[in-house]
N, CA and C atoms as an extended XYZ file, in Angstrom:
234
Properties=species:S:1:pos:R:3:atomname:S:1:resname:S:1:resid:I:1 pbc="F F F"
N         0.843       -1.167        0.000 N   UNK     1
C         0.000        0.000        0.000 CA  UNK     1
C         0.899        1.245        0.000 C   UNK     1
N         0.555        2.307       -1.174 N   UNK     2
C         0.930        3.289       -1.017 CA  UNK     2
C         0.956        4.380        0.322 C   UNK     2
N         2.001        4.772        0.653 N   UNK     3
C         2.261        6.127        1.740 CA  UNK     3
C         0.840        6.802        1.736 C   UNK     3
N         0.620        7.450        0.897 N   UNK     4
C        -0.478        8.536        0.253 CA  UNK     4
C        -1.444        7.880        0.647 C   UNK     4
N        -2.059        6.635        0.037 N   UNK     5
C        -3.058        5.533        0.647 CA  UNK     5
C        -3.038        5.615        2.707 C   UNK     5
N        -2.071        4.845        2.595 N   UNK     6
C        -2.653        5.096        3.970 CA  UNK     6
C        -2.407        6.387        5.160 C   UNK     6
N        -1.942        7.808        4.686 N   UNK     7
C        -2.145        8.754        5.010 CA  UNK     7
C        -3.956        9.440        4.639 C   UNK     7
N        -4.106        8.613        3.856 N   UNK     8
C        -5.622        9.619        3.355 CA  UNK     8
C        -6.672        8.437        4.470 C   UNK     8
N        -6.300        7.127        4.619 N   UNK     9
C        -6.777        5.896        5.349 CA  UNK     9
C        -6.655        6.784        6.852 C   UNK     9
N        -5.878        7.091        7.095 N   UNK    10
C        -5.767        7.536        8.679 CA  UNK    10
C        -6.344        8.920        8.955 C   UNK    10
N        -6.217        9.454        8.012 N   UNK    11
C        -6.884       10.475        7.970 CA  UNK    11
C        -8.616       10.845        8.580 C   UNK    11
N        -9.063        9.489        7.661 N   UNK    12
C       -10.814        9.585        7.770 CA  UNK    12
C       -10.825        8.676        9.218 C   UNK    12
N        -9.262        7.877       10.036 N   UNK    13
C        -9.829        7.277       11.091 CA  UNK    13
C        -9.658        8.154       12.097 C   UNK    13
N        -8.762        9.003       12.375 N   UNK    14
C        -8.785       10.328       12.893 CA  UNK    14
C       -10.183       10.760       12.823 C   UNK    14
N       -10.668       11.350       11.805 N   UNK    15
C       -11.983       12.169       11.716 CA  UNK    15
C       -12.994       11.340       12.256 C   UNK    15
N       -13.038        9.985       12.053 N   UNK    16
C       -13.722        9.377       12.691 CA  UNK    16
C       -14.200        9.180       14.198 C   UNK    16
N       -12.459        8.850       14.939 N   UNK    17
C       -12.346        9.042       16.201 CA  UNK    17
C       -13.241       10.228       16.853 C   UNK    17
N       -13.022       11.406       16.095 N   UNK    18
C       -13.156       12.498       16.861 CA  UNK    18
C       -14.673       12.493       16.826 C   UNK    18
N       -14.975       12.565       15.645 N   UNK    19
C       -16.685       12.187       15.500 CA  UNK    19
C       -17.139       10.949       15.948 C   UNK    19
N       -17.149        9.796       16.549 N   UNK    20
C       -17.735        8.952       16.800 CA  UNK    20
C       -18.123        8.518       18.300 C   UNK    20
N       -17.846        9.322       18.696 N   UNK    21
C       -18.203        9.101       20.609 CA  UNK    21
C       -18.165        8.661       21.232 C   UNK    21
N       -16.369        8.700       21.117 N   UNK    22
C       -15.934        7.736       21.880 CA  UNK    22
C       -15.629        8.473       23.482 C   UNK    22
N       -15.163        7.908       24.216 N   UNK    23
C       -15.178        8.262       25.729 CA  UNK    23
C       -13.790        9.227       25.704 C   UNK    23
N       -13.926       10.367       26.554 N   UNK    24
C       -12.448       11.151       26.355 CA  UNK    24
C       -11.328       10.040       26.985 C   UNK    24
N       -11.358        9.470       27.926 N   UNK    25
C       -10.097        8.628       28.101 CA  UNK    25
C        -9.520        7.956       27.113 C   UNK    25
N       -10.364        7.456       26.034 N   UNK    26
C       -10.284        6.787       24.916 CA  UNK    26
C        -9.650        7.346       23.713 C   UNK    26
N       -10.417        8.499       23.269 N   UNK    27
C       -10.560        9.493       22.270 CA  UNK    27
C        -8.840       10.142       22.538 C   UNK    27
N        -8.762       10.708       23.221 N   UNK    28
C        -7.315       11.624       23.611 CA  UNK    28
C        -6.104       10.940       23.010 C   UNK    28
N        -5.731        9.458       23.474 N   UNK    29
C        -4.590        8.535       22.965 CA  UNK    29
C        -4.893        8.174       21.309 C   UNK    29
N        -6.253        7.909       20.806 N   UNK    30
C        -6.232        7.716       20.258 CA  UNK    30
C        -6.127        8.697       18.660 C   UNK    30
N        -6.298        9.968       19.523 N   UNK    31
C        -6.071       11.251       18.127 CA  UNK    31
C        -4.748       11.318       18.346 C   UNK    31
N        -3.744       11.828       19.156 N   UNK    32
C        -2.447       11.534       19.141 CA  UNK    32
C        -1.595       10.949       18.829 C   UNK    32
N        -2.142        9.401       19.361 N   UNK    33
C        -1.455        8.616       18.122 CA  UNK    33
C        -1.230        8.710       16.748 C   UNK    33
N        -2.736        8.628       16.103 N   UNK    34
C        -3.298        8.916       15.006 CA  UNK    34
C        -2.525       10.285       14.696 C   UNK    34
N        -2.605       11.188       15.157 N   UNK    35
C        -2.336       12.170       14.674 CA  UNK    35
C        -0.684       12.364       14.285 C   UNK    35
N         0.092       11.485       15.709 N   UNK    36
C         1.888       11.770       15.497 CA  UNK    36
C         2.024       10.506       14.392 C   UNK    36
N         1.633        9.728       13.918 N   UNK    37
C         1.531        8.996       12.909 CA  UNK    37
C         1.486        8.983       11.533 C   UNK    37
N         0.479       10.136       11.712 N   UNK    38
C         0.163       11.051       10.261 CA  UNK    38
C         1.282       11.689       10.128 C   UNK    38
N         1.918       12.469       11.134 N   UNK    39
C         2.793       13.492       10.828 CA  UNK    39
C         3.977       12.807       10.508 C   UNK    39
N         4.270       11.844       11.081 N   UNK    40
C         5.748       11.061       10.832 CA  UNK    40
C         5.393       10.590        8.993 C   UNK    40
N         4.653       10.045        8.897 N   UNK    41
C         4.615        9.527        7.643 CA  UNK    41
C         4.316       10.401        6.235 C   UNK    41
N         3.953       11.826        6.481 N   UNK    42
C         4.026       12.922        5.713 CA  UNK    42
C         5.285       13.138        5.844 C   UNK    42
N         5.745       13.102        7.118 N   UNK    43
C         7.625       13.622        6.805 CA  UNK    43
C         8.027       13.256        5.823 C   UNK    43
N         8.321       11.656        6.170 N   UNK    44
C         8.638       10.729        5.821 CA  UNK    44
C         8.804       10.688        4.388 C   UNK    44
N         7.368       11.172        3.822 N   UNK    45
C         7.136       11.053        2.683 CA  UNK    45
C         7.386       12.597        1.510 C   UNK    45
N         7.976       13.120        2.466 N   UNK    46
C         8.734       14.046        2.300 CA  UNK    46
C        10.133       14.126        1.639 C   UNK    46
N        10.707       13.382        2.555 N   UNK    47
C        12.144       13.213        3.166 CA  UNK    47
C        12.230       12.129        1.587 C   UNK    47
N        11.938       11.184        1.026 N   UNK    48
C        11.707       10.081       -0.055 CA  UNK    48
C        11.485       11.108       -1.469 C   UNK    48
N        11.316       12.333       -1.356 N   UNK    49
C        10.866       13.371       -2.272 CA  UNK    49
C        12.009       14.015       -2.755 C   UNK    49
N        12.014       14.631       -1.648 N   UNK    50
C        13.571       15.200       -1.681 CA  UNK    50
C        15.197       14.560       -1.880 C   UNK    50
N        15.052       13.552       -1.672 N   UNK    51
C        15.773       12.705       -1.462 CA  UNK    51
C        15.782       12.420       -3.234 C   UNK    51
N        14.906       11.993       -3.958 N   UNK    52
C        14.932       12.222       -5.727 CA  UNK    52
C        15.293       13.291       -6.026 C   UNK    52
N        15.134       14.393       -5.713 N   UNK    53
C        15.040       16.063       -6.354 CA  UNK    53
C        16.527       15.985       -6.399 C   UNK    53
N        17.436       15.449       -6.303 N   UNK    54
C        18.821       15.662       -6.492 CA  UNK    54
C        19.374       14.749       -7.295 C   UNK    54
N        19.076       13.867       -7.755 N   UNK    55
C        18.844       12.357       -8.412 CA  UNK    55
C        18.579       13.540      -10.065 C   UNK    55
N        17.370       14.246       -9.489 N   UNK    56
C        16.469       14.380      -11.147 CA  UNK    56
C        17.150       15.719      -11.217 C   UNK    56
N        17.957       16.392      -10.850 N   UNK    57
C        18.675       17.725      -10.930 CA  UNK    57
C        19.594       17.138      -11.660 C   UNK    57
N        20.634       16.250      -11.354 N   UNK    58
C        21.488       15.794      -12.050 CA  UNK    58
C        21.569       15.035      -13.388 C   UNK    58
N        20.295       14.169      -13.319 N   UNK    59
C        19.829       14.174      -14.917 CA  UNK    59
C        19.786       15.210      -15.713 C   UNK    59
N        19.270       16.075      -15.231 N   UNK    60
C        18.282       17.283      -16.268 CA  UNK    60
C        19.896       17.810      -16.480 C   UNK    60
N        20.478       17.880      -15.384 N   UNK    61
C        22.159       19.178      -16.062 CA  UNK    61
C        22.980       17.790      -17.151 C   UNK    61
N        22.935       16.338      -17.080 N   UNK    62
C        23.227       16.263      -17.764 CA  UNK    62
C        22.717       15.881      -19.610 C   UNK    62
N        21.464       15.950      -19.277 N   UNK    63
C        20.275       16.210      -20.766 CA  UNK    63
C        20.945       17.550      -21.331 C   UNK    63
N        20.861       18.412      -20.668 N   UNK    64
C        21.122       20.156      -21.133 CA  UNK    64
C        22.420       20.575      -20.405 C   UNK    64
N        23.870       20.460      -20.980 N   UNK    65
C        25.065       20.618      -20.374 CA  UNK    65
C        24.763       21.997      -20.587 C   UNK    65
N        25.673       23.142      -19.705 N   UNK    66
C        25.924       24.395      -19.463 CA  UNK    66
C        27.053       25.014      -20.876 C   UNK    66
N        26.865       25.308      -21.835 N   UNK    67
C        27.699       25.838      -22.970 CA  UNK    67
C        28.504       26.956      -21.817 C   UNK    67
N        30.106       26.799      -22.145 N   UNK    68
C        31.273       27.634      -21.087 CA  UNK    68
C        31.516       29.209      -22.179 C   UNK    68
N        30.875       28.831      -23.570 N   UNK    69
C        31.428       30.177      -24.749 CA  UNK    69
C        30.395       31.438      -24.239 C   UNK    69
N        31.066       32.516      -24.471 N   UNK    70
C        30.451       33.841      -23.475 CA  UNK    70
C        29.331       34.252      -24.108 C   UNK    70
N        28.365       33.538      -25.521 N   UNK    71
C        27.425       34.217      -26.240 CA  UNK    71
C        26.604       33.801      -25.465 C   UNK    71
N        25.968       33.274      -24.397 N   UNK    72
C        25.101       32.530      -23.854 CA  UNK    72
C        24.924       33.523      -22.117 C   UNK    72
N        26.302       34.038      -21.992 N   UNK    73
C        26.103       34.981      -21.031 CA  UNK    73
C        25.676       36.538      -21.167 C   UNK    73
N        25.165       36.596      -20.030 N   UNK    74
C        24.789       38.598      -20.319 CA  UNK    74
C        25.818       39.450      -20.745 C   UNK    74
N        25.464       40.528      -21.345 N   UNK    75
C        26.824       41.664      -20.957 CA  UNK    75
C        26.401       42.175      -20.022 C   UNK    75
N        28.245       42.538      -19.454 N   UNK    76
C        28.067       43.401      -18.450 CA  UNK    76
C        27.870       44.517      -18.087 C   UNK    76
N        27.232       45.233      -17.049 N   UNK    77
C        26.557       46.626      -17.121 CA  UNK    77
C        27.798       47.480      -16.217 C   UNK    77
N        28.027       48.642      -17.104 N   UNK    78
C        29.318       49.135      -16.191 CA  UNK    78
C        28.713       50.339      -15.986 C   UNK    78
């Protein structure tokens, strides 16, 4: 199961919790959990993101190399 999957899955059990009436002794552990759960796994799924973005930077510079001849640069403003 996809990250995304079961972030959107915990999501509606969260909303659930809170809406379903449950007893506060109950309810309290169980949004917290739920809730530091969610947040770890959005990191997470973060952190797996970023973690490519440097992967696909380095493709792309080498698809389109940087030409070093000066027609490609500005002139300079004196």
């Amino acid at each position: 199961m996809a990250k995304h999957t079961v972030m959107i899955i915990l999501s509606v059990a969260i909303v659930g919790v809170a809406l379903g009436g449950f007893p506060p002794i109950l309810r309290t552990p169980l949004l917290v959990a739920g809730g530091t759960a969610l947040a770890v796994l959005s990191y997470l799924s973060s952190v797996v993101y970023c973690s490519n973005c440097k992967k696909l930077i380095e493709d792309a510079e080498q698809a389109l190399p940087q030409s070093s001849d000066e027609s490609t640069t500005p002139p300079k403003i004196q």
